[in-house]
BATI-579253 format. One record per atom (N, C-alpha, C, O): x, y, z; residue in three letters; atom name; chain. Coordinates in steps of 0.1 Angstrom, whole numbers, always signed. Example, Ala and Ser with C-alpha at 12.3 -4.5 7.8 and 13.67 -1.06 7.14 Angstrom:
      X      Y      Z    r   a  c
   +132    -57    +78  Ala   N  A
   +123    -45    +78  Ala  CA  A
   +132    -33    +78  Ala   C  A
   +142    -33    +85  Ala   O  A
   +128    -22    +71  Ser   N  A
   +137    -11    +71  Ser  CA  A
   +129     +0    +79  Ser   C  A
   +134    +11    +80  Ser   O  A
//
This chain:
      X      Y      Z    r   a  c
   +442  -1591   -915  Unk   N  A
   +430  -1598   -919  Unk  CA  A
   +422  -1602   -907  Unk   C  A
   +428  -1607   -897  Unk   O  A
   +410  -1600   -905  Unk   N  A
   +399  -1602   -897  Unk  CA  A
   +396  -1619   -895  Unk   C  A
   +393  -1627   -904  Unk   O  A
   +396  -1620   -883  Unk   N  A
   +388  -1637   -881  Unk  CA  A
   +378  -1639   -877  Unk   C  A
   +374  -1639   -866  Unk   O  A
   +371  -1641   -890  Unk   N  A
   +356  -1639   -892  Unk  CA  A
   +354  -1654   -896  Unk   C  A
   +361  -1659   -904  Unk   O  A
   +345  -1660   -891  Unk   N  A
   +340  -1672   -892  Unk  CA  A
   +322  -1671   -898  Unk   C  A
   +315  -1666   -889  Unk   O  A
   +315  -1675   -908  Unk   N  A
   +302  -1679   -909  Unk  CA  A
   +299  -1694   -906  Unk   C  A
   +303  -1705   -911  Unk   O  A
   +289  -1691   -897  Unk   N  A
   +283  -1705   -895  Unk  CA  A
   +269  -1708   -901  Unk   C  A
   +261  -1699   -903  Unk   O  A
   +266  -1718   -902  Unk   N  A
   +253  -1726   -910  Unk  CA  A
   +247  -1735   -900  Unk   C  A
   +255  -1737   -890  Unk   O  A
   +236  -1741   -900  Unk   N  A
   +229  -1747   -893  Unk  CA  A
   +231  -1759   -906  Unk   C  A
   +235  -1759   -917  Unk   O  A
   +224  -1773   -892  Unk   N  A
   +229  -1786   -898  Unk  CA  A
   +211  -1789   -909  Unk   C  A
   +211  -1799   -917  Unk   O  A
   +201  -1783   -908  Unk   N  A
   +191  -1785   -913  Unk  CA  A
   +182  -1769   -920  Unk   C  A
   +180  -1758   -914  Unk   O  A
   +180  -1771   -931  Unk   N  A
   +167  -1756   -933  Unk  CA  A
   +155  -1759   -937  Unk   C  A
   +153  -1767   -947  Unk   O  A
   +147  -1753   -930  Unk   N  A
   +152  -1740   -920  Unk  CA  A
   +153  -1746   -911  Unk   C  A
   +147  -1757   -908  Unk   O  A
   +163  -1736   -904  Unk   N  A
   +167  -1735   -888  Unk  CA  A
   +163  -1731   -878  Unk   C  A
   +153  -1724   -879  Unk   O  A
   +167  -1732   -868  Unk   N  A
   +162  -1720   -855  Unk  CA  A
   +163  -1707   -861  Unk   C  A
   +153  -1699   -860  Unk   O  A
   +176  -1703   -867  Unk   N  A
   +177  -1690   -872  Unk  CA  A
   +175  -1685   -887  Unk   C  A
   +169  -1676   -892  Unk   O  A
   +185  -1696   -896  Unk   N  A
   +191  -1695   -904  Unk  CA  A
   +175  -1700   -916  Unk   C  A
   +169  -1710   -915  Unk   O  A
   +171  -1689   -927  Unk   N  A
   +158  -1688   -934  Unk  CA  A
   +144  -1683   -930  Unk   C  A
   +133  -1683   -936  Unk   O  A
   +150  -1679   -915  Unk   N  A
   +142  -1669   -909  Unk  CA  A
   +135  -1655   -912  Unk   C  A
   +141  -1645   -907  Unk   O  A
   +124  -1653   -919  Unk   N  A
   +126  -1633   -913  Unk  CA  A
   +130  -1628   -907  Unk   C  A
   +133  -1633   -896  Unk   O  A
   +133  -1615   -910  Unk   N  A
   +144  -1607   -897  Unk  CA  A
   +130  -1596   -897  Unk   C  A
   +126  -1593   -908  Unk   O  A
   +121  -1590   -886  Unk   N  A
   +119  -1579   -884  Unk  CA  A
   +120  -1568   -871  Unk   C  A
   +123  -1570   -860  Unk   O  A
   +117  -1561   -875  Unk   N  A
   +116  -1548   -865  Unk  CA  A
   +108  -1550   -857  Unk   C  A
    +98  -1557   -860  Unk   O  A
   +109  -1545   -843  Unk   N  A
    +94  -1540   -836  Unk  CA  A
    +84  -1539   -840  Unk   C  A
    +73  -1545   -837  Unk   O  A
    +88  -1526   -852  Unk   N  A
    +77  -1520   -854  Unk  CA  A
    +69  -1527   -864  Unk   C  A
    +59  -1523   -869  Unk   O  A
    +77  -1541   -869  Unk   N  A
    +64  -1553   -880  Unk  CA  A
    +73  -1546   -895  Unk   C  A
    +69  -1551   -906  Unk   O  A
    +81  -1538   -894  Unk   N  A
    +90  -1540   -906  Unk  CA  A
   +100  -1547   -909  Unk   C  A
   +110  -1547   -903  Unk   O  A
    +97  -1556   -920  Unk   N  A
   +102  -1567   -925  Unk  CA  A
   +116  -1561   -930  Unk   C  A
   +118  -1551   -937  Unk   O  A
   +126  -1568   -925  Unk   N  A
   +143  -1559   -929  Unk  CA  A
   +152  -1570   -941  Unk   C  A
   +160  -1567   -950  Unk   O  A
   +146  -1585   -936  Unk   N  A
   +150  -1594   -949  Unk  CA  A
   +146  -1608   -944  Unk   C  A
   +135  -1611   -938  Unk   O  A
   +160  -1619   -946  Unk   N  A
   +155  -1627   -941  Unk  CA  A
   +171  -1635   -935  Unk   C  A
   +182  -1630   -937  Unk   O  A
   +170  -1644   -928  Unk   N  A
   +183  -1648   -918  Unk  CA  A
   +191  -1651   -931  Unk   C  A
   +182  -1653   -939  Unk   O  A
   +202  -1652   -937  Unk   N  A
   +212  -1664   -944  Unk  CA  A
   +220  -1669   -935  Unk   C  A
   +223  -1681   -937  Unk   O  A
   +229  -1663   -921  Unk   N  A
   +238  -1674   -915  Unk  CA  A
   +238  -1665   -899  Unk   C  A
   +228  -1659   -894  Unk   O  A
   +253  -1668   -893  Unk   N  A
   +251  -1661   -884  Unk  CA  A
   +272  -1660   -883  Unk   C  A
   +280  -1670   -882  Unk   O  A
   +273  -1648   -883  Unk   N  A
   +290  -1644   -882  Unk  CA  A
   +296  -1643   -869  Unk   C  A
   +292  -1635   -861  Unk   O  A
   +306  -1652   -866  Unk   N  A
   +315  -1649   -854  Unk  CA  A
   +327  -1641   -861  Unk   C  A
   +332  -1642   -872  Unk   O  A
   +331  -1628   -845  Unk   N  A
   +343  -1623   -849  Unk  CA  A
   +350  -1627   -838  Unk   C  A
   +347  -1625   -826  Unk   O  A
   +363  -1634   -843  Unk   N  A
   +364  -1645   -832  Unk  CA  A
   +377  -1630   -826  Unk   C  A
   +385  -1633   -818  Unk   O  A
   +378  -1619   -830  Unk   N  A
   +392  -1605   -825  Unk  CA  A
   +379  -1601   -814  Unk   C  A
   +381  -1601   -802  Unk   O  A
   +367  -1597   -817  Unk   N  A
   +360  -1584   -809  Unk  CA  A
   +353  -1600   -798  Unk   C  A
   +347  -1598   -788  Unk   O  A
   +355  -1615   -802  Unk   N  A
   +344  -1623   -796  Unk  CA  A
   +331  -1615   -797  Unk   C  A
   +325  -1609   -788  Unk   O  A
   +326  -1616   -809  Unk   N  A
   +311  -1610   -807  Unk  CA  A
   +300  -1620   -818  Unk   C  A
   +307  -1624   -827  Unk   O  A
   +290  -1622   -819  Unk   N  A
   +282  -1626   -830  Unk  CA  A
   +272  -1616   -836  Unk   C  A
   +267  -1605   -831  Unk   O  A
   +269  -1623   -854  Unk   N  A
   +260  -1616   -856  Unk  CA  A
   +254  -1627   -861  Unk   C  A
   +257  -1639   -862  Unk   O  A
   +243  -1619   -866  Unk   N  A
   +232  -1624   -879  Unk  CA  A
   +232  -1618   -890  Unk   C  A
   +231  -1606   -890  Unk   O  A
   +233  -1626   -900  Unk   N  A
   +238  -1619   -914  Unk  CA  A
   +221  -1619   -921  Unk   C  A
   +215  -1629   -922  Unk   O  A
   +216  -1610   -925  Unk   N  A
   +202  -1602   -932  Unk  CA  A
   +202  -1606   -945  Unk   C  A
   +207  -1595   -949  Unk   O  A
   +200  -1611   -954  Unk   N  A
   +201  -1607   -970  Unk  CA  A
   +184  -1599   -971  Unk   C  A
   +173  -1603   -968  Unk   O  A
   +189  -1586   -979  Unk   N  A
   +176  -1577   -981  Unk  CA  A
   +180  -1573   -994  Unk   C  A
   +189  -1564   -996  Unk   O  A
   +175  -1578  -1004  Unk   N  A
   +170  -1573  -1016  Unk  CA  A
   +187  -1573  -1022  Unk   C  A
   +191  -1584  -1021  Unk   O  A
   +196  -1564  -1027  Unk   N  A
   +208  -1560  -1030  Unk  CA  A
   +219  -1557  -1018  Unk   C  A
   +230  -1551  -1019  Unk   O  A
   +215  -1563  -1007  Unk   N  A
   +226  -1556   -995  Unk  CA  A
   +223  -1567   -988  Unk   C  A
   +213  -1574   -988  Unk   O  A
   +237  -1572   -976  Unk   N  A
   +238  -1581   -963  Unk  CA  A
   +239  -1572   -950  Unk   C  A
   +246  -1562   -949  Unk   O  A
   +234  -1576   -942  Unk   N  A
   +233  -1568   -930  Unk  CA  A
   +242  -1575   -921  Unk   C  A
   +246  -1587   -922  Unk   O  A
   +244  -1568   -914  Unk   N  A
   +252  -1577   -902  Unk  CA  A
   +242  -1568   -886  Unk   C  A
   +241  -1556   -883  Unk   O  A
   +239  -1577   -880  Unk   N  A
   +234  -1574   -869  Unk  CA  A
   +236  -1583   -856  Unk   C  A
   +234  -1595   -855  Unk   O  A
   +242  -1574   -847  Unk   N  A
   +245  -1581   -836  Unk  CA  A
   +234  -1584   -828  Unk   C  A
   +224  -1577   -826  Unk   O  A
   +237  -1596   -821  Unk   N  A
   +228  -1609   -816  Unk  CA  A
   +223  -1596   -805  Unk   C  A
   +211  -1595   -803  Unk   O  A
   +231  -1588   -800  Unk   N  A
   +225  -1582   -788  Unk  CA  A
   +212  -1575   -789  Unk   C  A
   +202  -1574   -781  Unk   O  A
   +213  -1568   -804  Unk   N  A
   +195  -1562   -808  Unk  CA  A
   +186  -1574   -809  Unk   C  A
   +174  -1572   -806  Unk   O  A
   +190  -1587   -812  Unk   N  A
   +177  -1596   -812  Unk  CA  A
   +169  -1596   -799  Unk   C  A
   +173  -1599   -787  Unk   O  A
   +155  -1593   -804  Unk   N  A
   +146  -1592   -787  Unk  CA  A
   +140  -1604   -787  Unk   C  A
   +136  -1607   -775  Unk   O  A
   +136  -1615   -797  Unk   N  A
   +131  -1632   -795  Unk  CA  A
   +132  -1634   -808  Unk   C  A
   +131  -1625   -817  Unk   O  A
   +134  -1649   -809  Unk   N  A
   +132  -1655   -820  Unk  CA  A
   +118  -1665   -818  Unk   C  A
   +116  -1670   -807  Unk   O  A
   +110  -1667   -827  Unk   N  A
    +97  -1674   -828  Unk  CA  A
    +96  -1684   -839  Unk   C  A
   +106  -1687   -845  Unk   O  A
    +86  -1689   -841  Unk   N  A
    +90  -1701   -851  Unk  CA  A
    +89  -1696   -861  Unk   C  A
    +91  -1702   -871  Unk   O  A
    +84  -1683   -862  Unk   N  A
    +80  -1677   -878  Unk  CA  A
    +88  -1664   -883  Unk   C  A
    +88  -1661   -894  Unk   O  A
    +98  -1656   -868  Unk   N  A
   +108  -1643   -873  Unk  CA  A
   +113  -1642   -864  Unk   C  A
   +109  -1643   -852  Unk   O  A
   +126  -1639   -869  Unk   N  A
   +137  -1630   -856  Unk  CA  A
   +131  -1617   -856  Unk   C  A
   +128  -1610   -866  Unk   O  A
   +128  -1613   -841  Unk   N  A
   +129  -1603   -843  Unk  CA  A
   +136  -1589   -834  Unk   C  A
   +132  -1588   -823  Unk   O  A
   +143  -1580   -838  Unk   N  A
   +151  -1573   -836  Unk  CA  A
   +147  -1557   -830  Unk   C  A
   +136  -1552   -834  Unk   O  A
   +154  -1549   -821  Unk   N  A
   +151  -1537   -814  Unk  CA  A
   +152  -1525   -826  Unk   C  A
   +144  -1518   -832  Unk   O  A
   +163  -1527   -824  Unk   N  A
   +168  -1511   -836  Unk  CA  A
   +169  -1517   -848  Unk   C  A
   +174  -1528   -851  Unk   O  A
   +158  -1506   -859  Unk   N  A
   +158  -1508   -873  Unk  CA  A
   +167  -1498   -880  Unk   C  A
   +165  -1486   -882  Unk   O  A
   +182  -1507   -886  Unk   N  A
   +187  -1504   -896  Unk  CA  A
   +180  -1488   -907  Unk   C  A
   +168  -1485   -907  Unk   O  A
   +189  -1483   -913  Unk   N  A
   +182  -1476   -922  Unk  CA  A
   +182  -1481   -939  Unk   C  A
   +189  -1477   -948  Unk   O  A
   +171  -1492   -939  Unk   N  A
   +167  -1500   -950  Unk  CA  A
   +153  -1498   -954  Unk   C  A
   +146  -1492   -946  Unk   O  A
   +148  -1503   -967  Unk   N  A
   +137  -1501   -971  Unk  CA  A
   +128  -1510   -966  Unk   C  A
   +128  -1517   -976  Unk   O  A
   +120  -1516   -959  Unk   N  A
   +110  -1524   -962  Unk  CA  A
   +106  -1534   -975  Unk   C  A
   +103  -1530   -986  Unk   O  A
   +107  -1548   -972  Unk   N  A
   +110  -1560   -983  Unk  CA  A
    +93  -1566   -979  Unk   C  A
    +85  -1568   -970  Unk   O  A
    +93  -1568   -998  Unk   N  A
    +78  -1571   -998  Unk  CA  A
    +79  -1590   -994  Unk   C  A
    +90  -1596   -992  Unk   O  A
    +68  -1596   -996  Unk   N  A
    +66  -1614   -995  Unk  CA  A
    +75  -1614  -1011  Unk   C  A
    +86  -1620  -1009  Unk   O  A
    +74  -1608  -1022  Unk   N  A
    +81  -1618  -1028  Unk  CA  A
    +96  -1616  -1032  Unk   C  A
   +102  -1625  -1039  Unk   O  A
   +102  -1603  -1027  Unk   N  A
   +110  -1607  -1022  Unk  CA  A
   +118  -1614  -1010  Unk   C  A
   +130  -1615  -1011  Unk   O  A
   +111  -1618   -999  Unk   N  A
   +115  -1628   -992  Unk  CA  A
   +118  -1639  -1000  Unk   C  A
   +129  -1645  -1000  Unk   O  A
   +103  -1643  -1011  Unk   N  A
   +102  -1657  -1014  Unk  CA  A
   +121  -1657  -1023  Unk   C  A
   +130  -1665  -1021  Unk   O  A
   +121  -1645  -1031  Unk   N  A
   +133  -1647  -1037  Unk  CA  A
   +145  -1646  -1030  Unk   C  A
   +154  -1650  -1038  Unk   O  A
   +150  -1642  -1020  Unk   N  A
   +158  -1642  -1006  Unk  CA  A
   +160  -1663  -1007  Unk   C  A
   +168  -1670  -1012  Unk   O  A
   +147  -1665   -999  Unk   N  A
   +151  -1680   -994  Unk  CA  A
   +153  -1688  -1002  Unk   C  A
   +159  -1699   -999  Unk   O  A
   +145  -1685  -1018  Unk   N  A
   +150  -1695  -1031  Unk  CA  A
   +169  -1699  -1032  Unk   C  A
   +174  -1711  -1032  Unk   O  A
   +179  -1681  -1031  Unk   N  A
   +189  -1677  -1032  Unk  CA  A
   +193  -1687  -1023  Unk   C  A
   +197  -1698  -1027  Unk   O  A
   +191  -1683  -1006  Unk   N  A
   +196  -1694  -1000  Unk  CA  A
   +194  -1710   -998  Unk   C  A
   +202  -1717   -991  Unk   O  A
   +185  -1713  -1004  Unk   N  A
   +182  -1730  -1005  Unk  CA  A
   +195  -1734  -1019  Unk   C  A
   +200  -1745  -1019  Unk   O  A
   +198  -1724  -1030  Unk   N  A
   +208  -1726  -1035  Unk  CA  A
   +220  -1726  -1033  Unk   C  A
   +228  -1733  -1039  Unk   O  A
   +222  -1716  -1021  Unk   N  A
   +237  -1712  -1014  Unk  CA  A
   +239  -1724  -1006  Unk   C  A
   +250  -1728  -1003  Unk   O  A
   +227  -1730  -1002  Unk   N  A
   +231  -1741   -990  Unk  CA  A
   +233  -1752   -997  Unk   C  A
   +241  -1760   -992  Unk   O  A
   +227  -1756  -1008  Unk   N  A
   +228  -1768  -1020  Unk  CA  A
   +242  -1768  -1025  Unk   C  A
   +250  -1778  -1026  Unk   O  A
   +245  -1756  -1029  Unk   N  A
   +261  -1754  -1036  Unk  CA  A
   +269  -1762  -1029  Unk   C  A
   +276  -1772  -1034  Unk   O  A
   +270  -1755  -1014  Unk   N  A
   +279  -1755  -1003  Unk  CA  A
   +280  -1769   -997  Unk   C  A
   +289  -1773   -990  Unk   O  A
   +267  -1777   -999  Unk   N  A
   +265  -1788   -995  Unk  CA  A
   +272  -1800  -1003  Unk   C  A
   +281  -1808  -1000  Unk   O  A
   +266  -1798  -1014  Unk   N  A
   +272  -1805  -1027  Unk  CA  A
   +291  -1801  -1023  Unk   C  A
   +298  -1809  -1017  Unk   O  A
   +293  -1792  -1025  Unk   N  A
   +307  -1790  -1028  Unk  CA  A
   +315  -1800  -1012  Unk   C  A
   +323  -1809  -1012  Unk   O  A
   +311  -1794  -1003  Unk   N  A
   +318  -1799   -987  Unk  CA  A
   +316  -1816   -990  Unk   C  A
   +325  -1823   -986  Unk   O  A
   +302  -1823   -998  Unk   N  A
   +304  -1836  -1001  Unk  CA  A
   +311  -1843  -1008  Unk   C  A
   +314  -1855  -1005  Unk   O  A
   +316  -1837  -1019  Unk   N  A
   +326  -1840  -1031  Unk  CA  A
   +341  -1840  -1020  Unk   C  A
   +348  -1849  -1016  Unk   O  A
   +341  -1830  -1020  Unk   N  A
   +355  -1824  -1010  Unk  CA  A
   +361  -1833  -1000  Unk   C  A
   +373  -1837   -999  Unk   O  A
   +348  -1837   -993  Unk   N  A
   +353  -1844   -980  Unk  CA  A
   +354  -1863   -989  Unk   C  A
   +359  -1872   -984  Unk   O  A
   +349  -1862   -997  Unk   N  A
   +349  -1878   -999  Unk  CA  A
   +365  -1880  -1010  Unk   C  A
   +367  -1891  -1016  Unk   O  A
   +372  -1868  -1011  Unk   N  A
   +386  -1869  -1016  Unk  CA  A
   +395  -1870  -1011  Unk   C  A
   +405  -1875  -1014  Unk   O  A
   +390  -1863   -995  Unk   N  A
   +398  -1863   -984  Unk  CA  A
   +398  -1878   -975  Unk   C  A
   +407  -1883   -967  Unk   O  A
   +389  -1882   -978  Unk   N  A
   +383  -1894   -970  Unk  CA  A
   +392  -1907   -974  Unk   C  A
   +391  -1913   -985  Unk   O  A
   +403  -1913   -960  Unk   N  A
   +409  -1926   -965  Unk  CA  A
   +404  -1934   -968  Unk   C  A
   +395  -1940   -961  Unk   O  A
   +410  -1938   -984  Unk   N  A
   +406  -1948   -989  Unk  CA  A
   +410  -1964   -984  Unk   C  A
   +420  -1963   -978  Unk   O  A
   +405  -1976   -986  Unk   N  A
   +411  -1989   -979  Unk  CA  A
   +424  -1992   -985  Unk   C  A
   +431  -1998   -977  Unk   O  A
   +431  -1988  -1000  Unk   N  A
   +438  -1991  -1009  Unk  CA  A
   +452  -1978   -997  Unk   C  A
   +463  -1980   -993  Unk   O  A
   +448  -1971   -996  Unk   N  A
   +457  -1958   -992  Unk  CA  A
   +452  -1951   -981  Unk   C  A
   +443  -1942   -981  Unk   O  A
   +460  -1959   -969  Unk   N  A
   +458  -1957   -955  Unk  CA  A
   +462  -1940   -951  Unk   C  A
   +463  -1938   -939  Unk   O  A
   +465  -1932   -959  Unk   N  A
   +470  -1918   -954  Unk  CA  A
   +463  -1908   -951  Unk   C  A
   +457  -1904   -960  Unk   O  A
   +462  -1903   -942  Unk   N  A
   +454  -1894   -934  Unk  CA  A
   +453  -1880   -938  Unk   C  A
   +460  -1872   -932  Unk   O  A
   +446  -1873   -949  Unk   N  A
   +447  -1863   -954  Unk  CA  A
   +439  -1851   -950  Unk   C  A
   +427  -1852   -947  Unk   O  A
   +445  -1840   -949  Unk   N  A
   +432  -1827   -943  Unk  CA  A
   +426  -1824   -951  Unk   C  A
   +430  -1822   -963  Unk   O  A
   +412  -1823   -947  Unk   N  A
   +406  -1814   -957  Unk  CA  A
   +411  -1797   -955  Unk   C  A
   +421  -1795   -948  Unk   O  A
   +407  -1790   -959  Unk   N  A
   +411  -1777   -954  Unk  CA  A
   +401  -1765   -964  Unk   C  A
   +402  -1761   -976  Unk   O  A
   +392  -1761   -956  Unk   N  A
   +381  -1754   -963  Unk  CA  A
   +383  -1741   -966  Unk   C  A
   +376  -1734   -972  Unk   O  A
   +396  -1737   -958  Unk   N  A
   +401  -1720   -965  Unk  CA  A
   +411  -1723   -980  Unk   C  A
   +413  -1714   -988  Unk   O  A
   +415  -1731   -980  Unk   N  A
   +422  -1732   -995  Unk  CA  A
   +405  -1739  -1003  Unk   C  A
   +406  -1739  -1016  Unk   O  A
   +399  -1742  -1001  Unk   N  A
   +384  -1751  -1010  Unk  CA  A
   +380  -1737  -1011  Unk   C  A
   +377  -1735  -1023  Unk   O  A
   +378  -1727  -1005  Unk   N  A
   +373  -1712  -1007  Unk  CA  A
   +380  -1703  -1010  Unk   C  A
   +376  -1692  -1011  Unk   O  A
   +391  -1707  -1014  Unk   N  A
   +403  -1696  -1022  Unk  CA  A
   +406  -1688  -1011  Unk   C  A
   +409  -1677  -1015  Unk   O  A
   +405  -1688   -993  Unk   N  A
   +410  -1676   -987  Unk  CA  A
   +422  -1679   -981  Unk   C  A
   +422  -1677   -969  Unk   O  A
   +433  -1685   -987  Unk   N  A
   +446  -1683   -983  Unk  CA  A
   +451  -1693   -997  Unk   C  A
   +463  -1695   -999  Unk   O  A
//
C-alpha cells in the first residue's frame, strides 16, 4: 500500500487549493482540488479535477502561482475546459470541502473529553474513511 497523504488548506480559496491550473500556452487544464504528498518517493503534487478525470502533477512543473492560476510548464495530454466547466469543478469542491468539514466536526466533537468522562480518546481519520 502507498503512503499517500492529501492535504487541504485551512480556508477557500486558498493559495492553491480552487485555483485554475493552466499551461503556458493559456490552456485551461482544470482547477486545483488539493495537493498529494507521497510520503515513499517524498515528492508533492497538485491534484487537477478536469471535467471526468484527476490529474496529478508534480509541484516541480509549476512555473508561479498568482492570485488568479497556477500555472504549469508541461501540458498533460487533456482537452481544454471551458468557464463553465470550471464554474462546475469549484461548485464540486465547495461541496467536497463542506462534507469533509461537516464530517471532521461531528467526529472530532465524539472524540472530544467530555467533563462527566475524563478519557482521552483518538480520533483516527483512516478508520472515519474506511482505509484500514
Amino acid at each position: 500500500m502507498k503512503n499517500i497523504v492529501r492535504l487541504y488548506e485551512t480556508c477557500y480559496p486558498g493559495k492553491i487549493v480552487g485555483k485554475p491550473v493552466v499551461a503556458k500556452n493559456s490552456k485551461c487544464l482544470g482547477v486545483c482540488v488539493g495537493v498529494m504528498l507521497d510520503l515513499d518517493k517524498k515528492d508533492f503534487f497538485i491534484l487537477v479535477s478536469s471535467k471526468n478525470h484527476l490529474l496529478k502533477v508534480c509541484l516541480d512543473r509549476v512555473i508561479r502561482i498568482t492570485n488568479n492560476a497556477i500555472e504549469i510548464n508541461d501540458v498533460p495530454p487533456v482537452n481544454d475546459i471551458s468557464h463553465d466547466d470550471i464554474r462546475s469543478e469549484l461548485l464540486e469542491l465547495q461541496e467536497e470541502l463542506k462534507l469533509i468539514g461537516t464530517l471532521l466536526y461531528i467526529t472530532s466533537n465524539n472524540y472530544a473529553p467530555s467533563k462527566k468522562n475524563e478519557q482521552n480518546k483518538q480520533l483516527n481519520i483512516a478508520k472515519l474513511f474506511h482505509l484500514i
